[in-house]
Residue frames as qw, qx, qy, qz and C-alpha x, y, z in Angstrom:
[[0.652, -0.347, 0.459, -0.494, 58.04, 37.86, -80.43],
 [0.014, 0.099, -0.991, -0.085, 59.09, 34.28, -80.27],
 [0.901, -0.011, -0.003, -0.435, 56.24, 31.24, -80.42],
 [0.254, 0.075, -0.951, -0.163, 56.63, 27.78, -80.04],
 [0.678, -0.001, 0.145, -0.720, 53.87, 25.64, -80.61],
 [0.207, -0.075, 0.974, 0.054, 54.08, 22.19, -79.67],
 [0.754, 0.126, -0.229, -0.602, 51.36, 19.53, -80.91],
 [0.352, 0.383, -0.854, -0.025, 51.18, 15.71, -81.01],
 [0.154, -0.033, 0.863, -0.479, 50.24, 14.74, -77.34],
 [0.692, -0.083, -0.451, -0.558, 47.32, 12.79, -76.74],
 [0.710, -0.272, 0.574, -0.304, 45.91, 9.78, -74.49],
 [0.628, 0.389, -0.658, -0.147, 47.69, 6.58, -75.65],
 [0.886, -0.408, -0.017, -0.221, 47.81, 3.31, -73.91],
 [0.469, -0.593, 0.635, 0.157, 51.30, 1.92, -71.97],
 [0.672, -0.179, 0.654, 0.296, 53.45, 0.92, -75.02],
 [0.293, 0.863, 0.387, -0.137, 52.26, 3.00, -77.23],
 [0.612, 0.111, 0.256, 0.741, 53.50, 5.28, -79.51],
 [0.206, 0.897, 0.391, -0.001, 53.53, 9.30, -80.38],
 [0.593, 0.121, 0.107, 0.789, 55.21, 11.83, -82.14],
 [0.136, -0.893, -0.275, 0.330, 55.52, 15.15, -80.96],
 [0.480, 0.415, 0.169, 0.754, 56.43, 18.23, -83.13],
 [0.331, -0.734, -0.238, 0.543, 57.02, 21.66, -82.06],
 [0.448, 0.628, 0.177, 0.612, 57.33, 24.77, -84.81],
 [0.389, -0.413, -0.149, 0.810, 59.75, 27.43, -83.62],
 [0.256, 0.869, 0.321, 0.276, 58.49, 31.19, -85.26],
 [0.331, -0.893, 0.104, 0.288, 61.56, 32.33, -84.79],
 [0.612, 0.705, -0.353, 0.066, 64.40, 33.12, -87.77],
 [0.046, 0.784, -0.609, 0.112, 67.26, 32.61, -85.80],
 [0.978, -0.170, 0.076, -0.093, 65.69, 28.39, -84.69],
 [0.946, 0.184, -0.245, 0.109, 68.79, 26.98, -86.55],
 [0.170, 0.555, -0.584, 0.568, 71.74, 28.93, -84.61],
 [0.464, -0.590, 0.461, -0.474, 70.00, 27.60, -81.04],
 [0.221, 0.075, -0.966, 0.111, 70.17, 23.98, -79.57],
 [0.718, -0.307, -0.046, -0.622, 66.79, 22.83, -78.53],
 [0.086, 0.052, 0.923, -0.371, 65.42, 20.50, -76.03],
 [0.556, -0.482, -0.408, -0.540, 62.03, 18.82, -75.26],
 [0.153, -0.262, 0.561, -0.770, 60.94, 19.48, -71.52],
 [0.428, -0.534, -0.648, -0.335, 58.19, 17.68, -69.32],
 [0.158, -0.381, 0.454, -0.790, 56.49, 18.60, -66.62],
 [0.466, -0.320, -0.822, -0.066, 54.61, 15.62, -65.11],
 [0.483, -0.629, -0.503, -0.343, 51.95, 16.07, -62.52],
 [0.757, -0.631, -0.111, 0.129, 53.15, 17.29, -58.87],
 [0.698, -0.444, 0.107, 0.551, 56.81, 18.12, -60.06],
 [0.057, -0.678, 0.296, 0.670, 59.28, 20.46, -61.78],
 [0.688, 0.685, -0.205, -0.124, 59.56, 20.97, -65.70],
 [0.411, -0.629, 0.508, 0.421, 62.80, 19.29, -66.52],
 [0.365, 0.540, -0.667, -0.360, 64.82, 18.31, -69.75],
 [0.874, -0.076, 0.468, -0.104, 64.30, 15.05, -71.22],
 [0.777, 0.094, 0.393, 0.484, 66.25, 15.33, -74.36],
 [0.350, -0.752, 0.194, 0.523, 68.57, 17.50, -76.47],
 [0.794, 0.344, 0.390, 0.315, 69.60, 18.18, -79.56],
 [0.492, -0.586, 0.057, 0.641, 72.05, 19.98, -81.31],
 [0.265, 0.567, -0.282, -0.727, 72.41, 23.16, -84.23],
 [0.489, 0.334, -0.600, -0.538, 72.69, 20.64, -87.28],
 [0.750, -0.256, 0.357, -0.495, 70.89, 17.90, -85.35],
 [0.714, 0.357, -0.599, 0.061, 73.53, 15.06, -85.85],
 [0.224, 0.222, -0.775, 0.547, 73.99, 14.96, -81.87],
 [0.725, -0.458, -0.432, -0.280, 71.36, 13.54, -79.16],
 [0.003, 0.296, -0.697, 0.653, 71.11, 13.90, -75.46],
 [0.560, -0.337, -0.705, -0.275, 68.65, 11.74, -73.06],
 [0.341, -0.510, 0.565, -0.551, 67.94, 11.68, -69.98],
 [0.049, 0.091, -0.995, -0.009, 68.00, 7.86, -68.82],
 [0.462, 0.301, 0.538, -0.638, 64.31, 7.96, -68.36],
 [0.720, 0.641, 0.041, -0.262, 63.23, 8.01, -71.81],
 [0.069, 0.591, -0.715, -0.367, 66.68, 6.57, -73.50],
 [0.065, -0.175, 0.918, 0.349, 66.27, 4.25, -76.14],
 [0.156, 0.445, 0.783, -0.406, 62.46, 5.07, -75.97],
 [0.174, 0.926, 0.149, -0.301, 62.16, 8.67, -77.13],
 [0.610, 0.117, 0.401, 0.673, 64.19, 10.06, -80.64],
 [0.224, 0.825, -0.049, -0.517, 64.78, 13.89, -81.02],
 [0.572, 0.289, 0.530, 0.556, 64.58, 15.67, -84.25],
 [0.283, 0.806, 0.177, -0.489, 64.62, 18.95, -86.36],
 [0.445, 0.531, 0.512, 0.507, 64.02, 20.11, -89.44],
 [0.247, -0.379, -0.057, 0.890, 66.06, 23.71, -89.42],
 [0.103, 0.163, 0.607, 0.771, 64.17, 24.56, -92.65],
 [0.166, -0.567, -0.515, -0.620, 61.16, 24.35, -91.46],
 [0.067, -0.521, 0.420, -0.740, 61.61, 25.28, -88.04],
 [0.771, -0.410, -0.103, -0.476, 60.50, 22.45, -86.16],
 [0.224, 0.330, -0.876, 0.273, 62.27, 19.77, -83.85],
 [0.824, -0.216, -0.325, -0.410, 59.94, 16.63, -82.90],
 [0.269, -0.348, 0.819, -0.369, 60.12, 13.79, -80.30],
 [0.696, 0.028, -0.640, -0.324, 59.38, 10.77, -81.41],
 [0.344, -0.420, 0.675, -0.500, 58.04, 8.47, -78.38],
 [0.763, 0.167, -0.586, -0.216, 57.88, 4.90, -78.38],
 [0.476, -0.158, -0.760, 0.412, 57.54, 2.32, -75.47],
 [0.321, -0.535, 0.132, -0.770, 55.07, 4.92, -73.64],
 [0.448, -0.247, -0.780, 0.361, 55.05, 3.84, -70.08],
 [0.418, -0.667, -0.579, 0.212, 52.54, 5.37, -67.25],
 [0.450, -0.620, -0.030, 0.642, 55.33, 7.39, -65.54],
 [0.271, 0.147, 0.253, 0.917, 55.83, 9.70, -69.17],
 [0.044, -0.761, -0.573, -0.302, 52.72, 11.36, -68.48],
 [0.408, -0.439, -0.112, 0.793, 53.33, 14.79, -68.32],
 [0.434, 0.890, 0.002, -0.142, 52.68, 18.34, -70.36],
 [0.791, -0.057, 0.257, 0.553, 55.51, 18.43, -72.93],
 [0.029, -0.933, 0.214, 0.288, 57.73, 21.47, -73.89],
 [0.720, 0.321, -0.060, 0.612, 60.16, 22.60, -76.52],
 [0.019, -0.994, -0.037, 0.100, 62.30, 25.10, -76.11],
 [0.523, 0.634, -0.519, 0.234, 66.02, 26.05, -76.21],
 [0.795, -0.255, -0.503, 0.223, 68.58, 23.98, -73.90],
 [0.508, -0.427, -0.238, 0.709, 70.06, 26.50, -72.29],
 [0.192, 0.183, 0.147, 0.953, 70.70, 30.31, -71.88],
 [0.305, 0.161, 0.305, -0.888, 67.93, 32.66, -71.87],
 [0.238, 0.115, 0.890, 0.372, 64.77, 31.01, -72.99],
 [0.242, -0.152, -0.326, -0.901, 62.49, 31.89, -74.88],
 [0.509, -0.071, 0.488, -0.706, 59.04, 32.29, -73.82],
 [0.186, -0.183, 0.964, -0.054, 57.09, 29.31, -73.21],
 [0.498, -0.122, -0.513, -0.689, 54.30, 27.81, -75.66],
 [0.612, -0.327, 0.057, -0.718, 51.30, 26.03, -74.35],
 [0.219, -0.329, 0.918, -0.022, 52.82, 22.55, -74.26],
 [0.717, -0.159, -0.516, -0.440, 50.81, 19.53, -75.85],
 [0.713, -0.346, 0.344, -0.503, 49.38, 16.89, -73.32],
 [0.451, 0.258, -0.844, -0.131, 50.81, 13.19, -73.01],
 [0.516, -0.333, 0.383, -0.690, 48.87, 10.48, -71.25],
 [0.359, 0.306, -0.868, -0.154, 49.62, 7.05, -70.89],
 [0.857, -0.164, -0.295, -0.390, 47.47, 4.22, -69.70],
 [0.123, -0.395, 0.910, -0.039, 48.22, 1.45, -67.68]]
C-alpha cells in the first residue's frame, strides 16, 4: 500500500517562507515523476509544480514561478517544495503525489496559510 506523507505547512505571514517535504513509502518513488498539488479553499486540487525521475528538470505553474523550488531526494524517498515570497492567494492544503498516470492514493496533505 502506497503512503505519502506530506509535512511542513503551517500559518506564516505574506512573504514568508516554508519548506514542505513529502516521504513517498513506496520502492518504486525514483522510477515516477512527482508533483506538488494545492487545493485552496472553494476550488479544484491542481498542479503547481513538477519534477522529474533524477530531479535535474522543474515545471511551474506561473503562479508560484520564481517563488516556489521543487526537490527530491530518490534515496530517501522524499521530494520537498521549498516556498518563498508566500503571498495570501497560496493558501491552500498541499499535496504530493505523482504527475501523471494512475495516482497513487492520496496522503493527508499539510496546511499552508498566509497572512496578509
Amino acid at each position: 500500500q502506497v503512503q505519502l506523507v506530506e509535512s511542513g505547512g503551517g500559518l506564516v505571514q505574506t512573504g514568508g517562507s516554508l519548506r514542505l517535504s513529502c516521504r513517498a513509502w513506496i520502492d518504486i518513488f525514483s522510477m515516477e515523476e512527482m508533483a506538488w498539488y494545492r487545493r485552496a479553499p472553494g476550488k479544484e486540487r491542481e498542479v503547481i509544480a513538477t519534477i522529474n525521475r533524477a530531479g535535474t528538470r522543474q515545471y511551474y505553474k506561473d503562479p508560484v514561478k520564481g517563488r516556489f523550488t521543487i526537490e527530491r531526494d530518490n534515496f530517501k524517498r522524499f521530494v520537498y517544495l521549498q516556498m518563498n515570497g508566500l503571498k495570501p492567494e497560496d493558501t491552500a492544503a498541499y499535496f504530493c503525489n505523482k504527475k501523471d498516470g494512475i495516482l497513487w492514493p492520496w496522503g493527508q496533505g499539510t496546511q499552508v496559510t498566509v497572512s496578509s
